[in-house]
BADOKOL-799074 format. One line per 8 residues: number of its first residue (from 1); their letters; for each residue z, y, x of C-alpha. Coordinates in nm, 2 decimals. Example, Ala and Ser with C-alpha at 12.3 -4.5 7.8 and 13.67 -1.06 7.14 Angstrom:
2
1) AS) 0.78 -0.45 1.23 | 0.71 -0.11 1.37
This chain:
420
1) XXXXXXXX) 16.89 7.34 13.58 | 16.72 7.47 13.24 | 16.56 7.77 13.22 | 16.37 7.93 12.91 | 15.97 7.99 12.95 | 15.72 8.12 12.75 | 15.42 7.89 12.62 | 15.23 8.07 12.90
9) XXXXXXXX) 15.46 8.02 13.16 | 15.47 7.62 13.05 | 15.06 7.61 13.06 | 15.09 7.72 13.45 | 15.37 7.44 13.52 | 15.26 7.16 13.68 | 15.33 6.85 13.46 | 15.36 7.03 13.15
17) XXXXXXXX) 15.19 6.91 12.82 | 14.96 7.25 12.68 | 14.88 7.03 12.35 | 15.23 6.97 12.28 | 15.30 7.34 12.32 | 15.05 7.45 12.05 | 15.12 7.20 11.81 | 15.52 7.35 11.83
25) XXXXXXXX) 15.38 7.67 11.79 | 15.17 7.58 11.48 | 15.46 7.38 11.33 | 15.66 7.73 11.38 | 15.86 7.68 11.69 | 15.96 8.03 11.86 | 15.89 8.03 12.22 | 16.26 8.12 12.32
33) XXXXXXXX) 16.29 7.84 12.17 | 16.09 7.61 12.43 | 16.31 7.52 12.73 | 16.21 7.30 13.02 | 16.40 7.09 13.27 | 16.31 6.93 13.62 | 16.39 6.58 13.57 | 16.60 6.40 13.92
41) XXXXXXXX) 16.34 6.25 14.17 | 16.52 5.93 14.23 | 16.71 5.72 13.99 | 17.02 5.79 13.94 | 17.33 5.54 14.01 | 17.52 5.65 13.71 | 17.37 5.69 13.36 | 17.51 5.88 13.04
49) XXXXXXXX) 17.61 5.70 12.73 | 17.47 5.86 12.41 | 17.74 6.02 12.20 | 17.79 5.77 11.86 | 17.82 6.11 11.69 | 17.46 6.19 11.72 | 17.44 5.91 11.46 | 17.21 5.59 11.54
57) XXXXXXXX) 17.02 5.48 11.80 | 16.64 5.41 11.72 | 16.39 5.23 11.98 | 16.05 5.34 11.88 | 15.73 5.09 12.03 | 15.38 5.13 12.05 | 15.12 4.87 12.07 | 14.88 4.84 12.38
65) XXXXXXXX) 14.86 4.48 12.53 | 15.00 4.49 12.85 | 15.05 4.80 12.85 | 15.40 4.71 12.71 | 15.58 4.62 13.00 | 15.66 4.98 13.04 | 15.83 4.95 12.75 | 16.05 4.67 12.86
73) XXXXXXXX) 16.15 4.85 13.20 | 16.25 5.16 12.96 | 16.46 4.90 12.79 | 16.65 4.78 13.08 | 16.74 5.15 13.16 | 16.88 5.19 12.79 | 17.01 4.85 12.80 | 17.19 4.90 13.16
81) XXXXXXXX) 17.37 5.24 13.03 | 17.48 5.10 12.73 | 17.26 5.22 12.49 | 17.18 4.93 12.26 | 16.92 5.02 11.95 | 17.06 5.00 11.60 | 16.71 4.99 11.46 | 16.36 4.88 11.64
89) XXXXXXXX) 16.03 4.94 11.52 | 15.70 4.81 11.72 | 15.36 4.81 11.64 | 15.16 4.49 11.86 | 15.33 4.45 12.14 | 15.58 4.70 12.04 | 15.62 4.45 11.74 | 15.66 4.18 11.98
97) XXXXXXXX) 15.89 4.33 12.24 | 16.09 4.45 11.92 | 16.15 4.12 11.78 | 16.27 4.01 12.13 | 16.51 4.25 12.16 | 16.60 4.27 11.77 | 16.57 3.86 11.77 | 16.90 3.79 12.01
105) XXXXXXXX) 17.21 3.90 12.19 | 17.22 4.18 12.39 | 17.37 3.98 12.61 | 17.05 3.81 12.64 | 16.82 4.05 12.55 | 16.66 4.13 12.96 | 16.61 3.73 13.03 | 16.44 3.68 12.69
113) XXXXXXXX) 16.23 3.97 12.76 | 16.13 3.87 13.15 | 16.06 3.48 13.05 | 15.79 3.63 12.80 | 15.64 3.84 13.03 | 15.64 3.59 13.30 | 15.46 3.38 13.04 | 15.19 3.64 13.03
121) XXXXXXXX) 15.09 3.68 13.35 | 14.76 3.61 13.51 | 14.77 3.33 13.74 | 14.79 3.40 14.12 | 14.44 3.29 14.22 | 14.26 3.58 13.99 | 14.53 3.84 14.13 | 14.42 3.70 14.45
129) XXXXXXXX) 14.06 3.78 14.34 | 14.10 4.11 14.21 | 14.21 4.24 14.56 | 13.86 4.15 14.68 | 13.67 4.47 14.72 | 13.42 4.53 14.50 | 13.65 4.32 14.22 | 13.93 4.52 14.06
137) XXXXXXXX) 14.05 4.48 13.74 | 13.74 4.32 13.60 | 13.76 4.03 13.82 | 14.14 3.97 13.72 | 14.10 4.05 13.33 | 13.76 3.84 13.32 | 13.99 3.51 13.35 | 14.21 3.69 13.02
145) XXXXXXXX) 13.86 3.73 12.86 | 13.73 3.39 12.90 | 14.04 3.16 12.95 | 14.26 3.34 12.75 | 14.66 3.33 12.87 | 14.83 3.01 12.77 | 15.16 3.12 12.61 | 14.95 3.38 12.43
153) XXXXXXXX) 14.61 3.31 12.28 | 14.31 3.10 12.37 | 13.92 3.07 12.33 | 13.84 2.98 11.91 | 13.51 2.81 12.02 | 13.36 2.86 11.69 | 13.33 3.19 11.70 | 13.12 3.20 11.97
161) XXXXXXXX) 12.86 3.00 11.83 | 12.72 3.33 11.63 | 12.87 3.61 11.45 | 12.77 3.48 11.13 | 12.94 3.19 11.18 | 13.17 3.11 10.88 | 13.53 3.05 11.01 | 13.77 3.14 10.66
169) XXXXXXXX) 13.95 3.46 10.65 | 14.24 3.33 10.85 | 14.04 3.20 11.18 | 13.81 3.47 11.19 | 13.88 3.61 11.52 | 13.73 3.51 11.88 | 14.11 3.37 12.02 | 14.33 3.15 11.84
177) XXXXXXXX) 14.65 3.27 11.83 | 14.87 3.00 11.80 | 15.02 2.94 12.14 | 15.19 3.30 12.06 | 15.38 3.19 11.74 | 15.51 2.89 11.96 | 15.67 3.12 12.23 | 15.79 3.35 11.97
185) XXXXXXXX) 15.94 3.08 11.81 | 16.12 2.95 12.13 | 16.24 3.32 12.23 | 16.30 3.48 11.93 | 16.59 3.39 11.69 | 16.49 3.48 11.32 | 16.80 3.42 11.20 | 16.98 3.69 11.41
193) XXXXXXXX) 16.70 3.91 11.29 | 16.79 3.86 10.93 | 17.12 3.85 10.94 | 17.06 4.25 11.04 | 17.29 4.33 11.29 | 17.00 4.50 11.46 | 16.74 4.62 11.24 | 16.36 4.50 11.28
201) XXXXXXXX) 16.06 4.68 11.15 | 15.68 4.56 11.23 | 15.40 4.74 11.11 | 15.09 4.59 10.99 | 14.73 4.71 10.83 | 14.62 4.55 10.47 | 14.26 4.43 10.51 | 14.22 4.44 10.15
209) XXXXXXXX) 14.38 4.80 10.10 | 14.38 4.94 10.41 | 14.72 5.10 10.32 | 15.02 5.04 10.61 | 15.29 4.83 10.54 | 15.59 4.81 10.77 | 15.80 4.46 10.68 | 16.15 4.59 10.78
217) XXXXXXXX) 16.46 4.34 10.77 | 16.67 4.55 10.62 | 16.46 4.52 10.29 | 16.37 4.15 10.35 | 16.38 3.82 10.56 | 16.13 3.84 10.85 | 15.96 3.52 11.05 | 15.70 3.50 11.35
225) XXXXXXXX) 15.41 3.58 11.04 | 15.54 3.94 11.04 | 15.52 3.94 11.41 | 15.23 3.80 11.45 | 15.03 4.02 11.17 | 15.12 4.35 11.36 | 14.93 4.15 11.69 | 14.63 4.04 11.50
233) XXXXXXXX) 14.41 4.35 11.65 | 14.06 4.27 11.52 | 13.80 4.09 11.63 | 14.01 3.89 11.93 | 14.24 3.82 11.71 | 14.22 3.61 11.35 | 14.41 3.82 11.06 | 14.74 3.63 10.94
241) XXXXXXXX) 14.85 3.59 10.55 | 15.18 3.67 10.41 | 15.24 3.67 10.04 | 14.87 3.60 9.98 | 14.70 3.90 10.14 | 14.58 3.95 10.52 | 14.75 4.18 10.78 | 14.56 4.32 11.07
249) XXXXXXXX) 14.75 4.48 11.38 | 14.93 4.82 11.24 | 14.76 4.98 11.54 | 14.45 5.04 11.34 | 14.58 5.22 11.13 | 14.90 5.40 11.28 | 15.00 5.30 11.65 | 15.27 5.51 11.71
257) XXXXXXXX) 15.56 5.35 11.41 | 15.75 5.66 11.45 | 15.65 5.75 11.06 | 15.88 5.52 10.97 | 16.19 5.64 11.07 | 16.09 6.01 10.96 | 16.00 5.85 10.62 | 16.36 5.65 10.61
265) XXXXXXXX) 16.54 5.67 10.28 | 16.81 5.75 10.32 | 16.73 5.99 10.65 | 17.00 5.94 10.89 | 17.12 6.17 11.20 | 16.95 5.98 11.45 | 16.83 5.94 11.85 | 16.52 5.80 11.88
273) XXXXXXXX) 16.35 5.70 12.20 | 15.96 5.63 12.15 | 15.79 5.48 12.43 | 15.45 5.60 12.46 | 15.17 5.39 12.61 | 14.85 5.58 12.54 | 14.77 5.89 12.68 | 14.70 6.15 12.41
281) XXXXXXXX) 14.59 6.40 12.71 | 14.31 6.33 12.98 | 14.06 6.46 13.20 | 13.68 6.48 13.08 | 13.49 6.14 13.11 | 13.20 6.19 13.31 | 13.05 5.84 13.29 | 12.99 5.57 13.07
289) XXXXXXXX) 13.29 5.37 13.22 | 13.54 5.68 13.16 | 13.44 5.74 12.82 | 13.53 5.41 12.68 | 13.91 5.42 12.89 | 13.91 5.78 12.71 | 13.82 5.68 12.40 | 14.05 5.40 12.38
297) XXXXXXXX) 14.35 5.66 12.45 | 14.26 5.91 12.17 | 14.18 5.63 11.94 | 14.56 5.44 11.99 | 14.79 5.77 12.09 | 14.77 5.80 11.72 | 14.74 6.18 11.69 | 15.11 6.14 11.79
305) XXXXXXXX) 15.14 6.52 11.90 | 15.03 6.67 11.57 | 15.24 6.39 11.38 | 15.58 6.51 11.53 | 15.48 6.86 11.55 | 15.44 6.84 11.15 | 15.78 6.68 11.13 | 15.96 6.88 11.30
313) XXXXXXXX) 15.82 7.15 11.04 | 15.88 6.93 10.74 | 16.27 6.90 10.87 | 16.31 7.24 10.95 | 16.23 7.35 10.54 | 16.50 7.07 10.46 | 16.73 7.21 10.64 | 16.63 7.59 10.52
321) XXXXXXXX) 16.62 7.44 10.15 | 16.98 7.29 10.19 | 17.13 7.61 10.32 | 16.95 7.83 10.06 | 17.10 7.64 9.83 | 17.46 7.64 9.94 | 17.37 8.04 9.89 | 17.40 8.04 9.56
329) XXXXXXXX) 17.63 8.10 9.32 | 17.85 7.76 9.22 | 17.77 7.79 8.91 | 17.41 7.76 8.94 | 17.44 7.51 9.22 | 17.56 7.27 8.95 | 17.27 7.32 8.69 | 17.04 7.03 8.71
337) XXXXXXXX) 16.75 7.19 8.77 | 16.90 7.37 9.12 | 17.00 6.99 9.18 | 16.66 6.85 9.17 | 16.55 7.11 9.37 | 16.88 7.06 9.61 | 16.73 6.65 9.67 | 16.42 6.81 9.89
345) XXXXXXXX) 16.69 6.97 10.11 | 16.87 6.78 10.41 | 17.09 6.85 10.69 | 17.03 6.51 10.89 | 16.95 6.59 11.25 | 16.69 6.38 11.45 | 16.66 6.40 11.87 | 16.33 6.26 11.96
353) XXXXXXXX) 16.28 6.18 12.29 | 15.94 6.09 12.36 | 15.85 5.89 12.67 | 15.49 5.88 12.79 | 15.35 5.58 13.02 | 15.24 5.71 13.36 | 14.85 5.61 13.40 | 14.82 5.39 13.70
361) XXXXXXXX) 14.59 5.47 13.98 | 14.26 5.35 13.92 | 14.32 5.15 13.58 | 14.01 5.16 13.35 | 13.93 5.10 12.96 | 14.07 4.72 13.04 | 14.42 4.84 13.12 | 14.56 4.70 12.78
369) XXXXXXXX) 14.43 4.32 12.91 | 14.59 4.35 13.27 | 14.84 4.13 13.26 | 14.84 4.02 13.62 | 15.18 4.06 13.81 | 15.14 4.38 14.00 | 15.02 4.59 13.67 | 15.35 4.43 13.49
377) XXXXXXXX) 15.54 4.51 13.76 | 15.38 4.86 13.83 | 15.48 4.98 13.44 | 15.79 4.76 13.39 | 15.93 5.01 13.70 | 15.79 5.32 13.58 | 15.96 5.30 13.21 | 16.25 5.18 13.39
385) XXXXXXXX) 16.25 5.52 13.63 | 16.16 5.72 13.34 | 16.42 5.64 13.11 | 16.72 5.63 13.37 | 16.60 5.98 13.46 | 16.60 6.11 13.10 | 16.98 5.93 13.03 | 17.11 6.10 13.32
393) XXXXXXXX) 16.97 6.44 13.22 | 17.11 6.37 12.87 | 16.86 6.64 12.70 | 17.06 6.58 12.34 | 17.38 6.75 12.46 | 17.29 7.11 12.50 | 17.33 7.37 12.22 | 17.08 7.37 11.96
401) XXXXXXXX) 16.95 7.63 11.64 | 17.20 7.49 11.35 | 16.88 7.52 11.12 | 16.68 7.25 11.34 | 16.66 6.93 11.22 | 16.39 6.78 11.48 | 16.46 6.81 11.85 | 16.20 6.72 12.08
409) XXXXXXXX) 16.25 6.62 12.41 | 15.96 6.56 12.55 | 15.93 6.39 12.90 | 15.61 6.41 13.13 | 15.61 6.35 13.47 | 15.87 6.54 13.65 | 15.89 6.75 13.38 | 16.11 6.71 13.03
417) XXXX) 16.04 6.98 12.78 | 16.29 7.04 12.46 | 16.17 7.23 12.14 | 16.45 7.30 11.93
C-alpha cells in the first residue's frame, strides 16, 4: 500500500528519517510529492527483477571495516533475484567487497565473497571471551587490536617503538598490510576486472593534494594497489604508492562514492543501490563512550543526506533546462549559442535507492573492528532482509513527475520513503 503524507505526517511515523525530509524540501521537493511505503515483515520467497529499461544497474559501497558484511548479505539478495551490477564503486571495504564482486563470475561471486569473510573473522576463543559478562566487544576486538587478523593485516613492530619513529612514507602505519594484497590476489581476478565486463571504481585520498581520485576500469587497468589504497585508513594502515604519489583510504575524504556516478560523463539512466553503513541519524551521546561511537557515524555517513538532496536539485534544473529548450523555436534551437546552453540540460533518469545498516544492539564506537562471527553474521542477514524487502516492493515501478530526474527511495526500518 502507498499512501501520500505530508512532511508532518512523516515526522510522527515511526521509522521515518526527519533529516531526509528537510533536505528534500530544501532541494525543492513538494510534499505531494513525498510518498511512503510499509515495507513486508518477512522475506519474501519471490523477488522482482529490475526492468533493463530503467537503464543500468549501479552497486554503490561504503567503507566501515566490518561493518561491510551488510553489504555482502544485500548482495546475495540482488544477486539471488537476478540483479547483477553493471558498475561497482566501493570506498575501503566497499572497495574491497567491489573488487570481489567486479573481480569474477557471477557465477562465483557469493563463494568468493563468504571465503573472504570467513578469512576475517576472529578466532573462536575471543568470541568465546566476549560472551563473558563484563567483556563485550572490547574483549573480542582487543585480539584485532593487538594480533591483528591473519588474512588481513598484522602488528608493524616498528611503529610502536615511538611516534617519531622514522618508518618511510610507505610503512608508516601501525599494521602491515600485506597479508591483505595476498588474499586479494588469490580471490580477486584482475584480469576480469580489466577486461570490463563489470565496471570497477575505488576511491582513494591524495596525501599530497588532498584532492579525491576514483581509479575506475573503464578509464584504466586496475591491480590490488588500487584496492588496497582505498583501505589504507590512516594511522593503522601504511599509505600505498601508485604512479609515484601516496593514496590514503577515500573514506577521509568522501565515504559514501555515490559522487561518482552523479558526476559520470556521459550520465546514464540508471538504478543505483547504495548500501549505507554509518548512521547519519542518532540519539544524543550522553557519555564519553557514546560520543566517540557518535562521532564516528557523522564523521564517515559523509554528509550523505545533504549530498543526494543537492543532486536531486541539480538533476531536476537539467531536466527543466532540456525541456525549456525543446520550447523554443527550431530555428533558435540550432544557433550555437542555444546549443551550448542546451549541453547543461539532460533527460537521464536516476532511481536511488538508498539502504541504511540497522545498528546492532549494544555495538559501540569499535563496531567497524568486530569481525567476530556473530557481528558478520548479525549484518550479512540484515542487508540480506533489507534488500529482498526492497526488490519485492520494487519502489522504481510506480509513476513518477516526467521533470524528475533523481528518485529517491529511501529505506529505514520498516519504512521505505520515495521523493520524486
Amino acid at each position: 500500500m502507498m499512501r501520500h503524507v505530508t512532511p508532518q505526517a512523516l515526522r510522527t511515523d515511526k521509522g521515518s528519517d526527519e533529516a531526509v525530509i528537510r533536505e528534500l524540501e530544501r532541494a525543492g521537493t513538494p510534499p505531494e510529492a513525498i510518498t511512503e511505503q510499509r515495507l513486508p515483515e518477512t522475506v519474501p520467497t519471490r523477488l522482482r527483477r529490475v526492468p533493463r529499461e530503467l537503464g543500468q544497474i549501479v552497486l554503490v559501497l561504503q567503507g566501515g571495516g566490518a561493518l561491510g558484511a551488510y553489504q555482502v548479505g544485500a548482495y546475495q539478495a540482488l544477486h539471488e533475484a537476478g540483479v547483477e551490477p553493471d558498475w561497482v564503486i566501493g570506498t575501503s571495504i566497499g572497495a574491497i567487497n567491489a573488487s570481489l564482486i567486479a573481480g569474477n563470475a557471477p557465477e562465483d561471486r557469493l563463494e568468493r565473497l563468504r571465503e573472504f569473510w570467513s578469512r576475517m573473522q576472529h578466532s573462536p576463543w575471543a568470541e568465546l571471551l566476549g560472551a563473558w559478562p563484563l567483556m563485550g566487544s572490547l574483549a573480542t576486538n582487543l585480539t584485532t587490536i593487538t594480533q591483528g587478523i591473519p588474512a588481513f593485516f598484522r602488528p608493524n613492530p616498528p611503529a610502536f617503538l615511538g611516534l617519531h619513529m622514522p618508518l618511510g612514507p610507505e610503512s608508516a602505519g601501525y599494521y602491515d598490510t600485506s597479508p591483505l594484497a595476498r588474499t586479494l590476489s588469490e580471490l580477486v581476478d584482475f584480469n576480469r576486472i580489466n577486461g570490463r565486463e563489470t565496471r570497477l571504481t575505488v576511491g582513494a585520498a591524495n596525501v599530497r593534494t588532498s584532492e579525491m581520485r576514483y581509479f575506475d576500469s573503464r578509464d584504466m587497468d586496475l591491480d590490488v594497489r588500487h584496492v588496497m589504497a582505498s583501505g589504507a585508513l590512516p594511522p593503522a594502515f601504511p599509505a600505498v604508492r601508485i604512479d609515484g604519489d601516496l593514496y590514503w583510504d577515500g573514506g577521509i575524504l568522501s565515504n559514501t562514492p555515490v559522487e561518482a556516478v552523479f558526476d559520470d560523463n556521459p550520465r546514464k539512466n540508471s538504478v543505483i543501490f547504495a548500501v549505507h553503513i554509518w548512521n547519519p541519524q542518532g540519539p544524543e551521546p550522553d557519555t564519553i563512550w557514546q560520543v566517540m561511537n557518535r562521532q564516528k557515524d557523522i564523521q564517515y555517513s559523509s554528509r550523505a543526506v545533504s549530498h543526494i538532496a543537492r543532486q536531486k536539485q541539480i538533476h531536476r534544473l537539467r531536466h527543466v533546462i532540456a525541456e525549456l529548450v525543446r520550447r523554443l523555436p527550431e530555428a533558435d534551437q540550432k544557433t550555437q549559442a542555444v546549443k551550448d546552453l542546451a549541453a547543461y540540460g539532460c533527460l537521464t533518469r536516476m532511481h536511488v535507492v538508498r539502504l541504511l545498516a540497522p545498528p546492532l544492539d549494544g555495538e559501540d564506537h569499535t563496531k567497524d573492528i568486530d569481525f567476530s562471527p556473530s557481528g558478520i553474521r548479525k549484518r550479512w542477514k540484515a542487508g540480506y532482509a533489507d534488500t529482498s524487502r526492497v526488490l519485492e516492493m520494487a519502489p522504481w515501478s510506480g509513476e513518477f513527475d516526467p521533470v524528475e530526474g533523481f528518485i529517491l527511495h529511501e529505506a529505514r526500518p520498516g519504512v521505505m520513503m520515495t521523493a520524486g
